[in-house]
N, C-alpha and C positions, 0 to 999 in steps of 0.2 A: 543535548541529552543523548544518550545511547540508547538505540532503539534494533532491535532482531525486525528485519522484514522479509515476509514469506510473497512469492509474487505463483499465480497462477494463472492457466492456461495462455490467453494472447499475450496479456502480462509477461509472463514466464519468457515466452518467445522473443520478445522485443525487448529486453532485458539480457537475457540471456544467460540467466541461473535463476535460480530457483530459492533463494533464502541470501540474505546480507545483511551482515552487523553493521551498523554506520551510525556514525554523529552527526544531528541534526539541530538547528533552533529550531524546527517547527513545533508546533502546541495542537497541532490537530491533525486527526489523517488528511484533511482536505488540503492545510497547508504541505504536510510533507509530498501528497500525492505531486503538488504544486514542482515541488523543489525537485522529485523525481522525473515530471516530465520535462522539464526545464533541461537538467542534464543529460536524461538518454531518451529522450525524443517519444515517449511512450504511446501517445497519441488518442487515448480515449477521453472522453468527459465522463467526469468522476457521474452522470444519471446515468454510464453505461456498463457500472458494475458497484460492487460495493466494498465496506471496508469492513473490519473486524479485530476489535481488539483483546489480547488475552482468551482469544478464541468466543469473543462474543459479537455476535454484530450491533455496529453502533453505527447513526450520526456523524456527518462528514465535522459539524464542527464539536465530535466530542473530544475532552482533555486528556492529552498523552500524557504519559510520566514516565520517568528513568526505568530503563530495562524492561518498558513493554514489549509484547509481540503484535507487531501488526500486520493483516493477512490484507492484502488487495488479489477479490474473486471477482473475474469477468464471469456473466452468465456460460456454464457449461452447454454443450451439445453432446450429443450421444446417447446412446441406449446400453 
């Protein structure tokens, strides 16, 4: 499925952009989290931030579908 992925803060950093369109089988953010650290090394455990789909937060094993957006937020810092 084709899926819009917005990545932030640490995220962001270890990635190194900030938004990617990509093809996936994964069916849940947990899985795709899965499949993105597997390829760029990302290094958090999915209890060290959270996911968000279509701009709502959800559930690592909630159901993706074609042309979602999904945001992976590490806790912010700063004032």
């Amino acid at each position: 499925m084709n899926l819009t992925v917005f990545y932030f803060g640490l995220l962001a950093e270890r990635r190194g952009l900030s938004e990617e369109r990509l093809t996936t089988s994964a069916t849940t953010p947990a899985a795709l989290y899965a499949e993105l650290d597997a390829r760029h090394g990302l290094g958090l455990a999915t209890s060290d931030f959270r996911a968000a789909v279509n701009d709502e937060f959800v559930a690592w094993d909630h159901p993706l579908s074609e042309n979602d957006s999904v945001a992976l937020l590490p806790p912010m810092s700063g004032g």
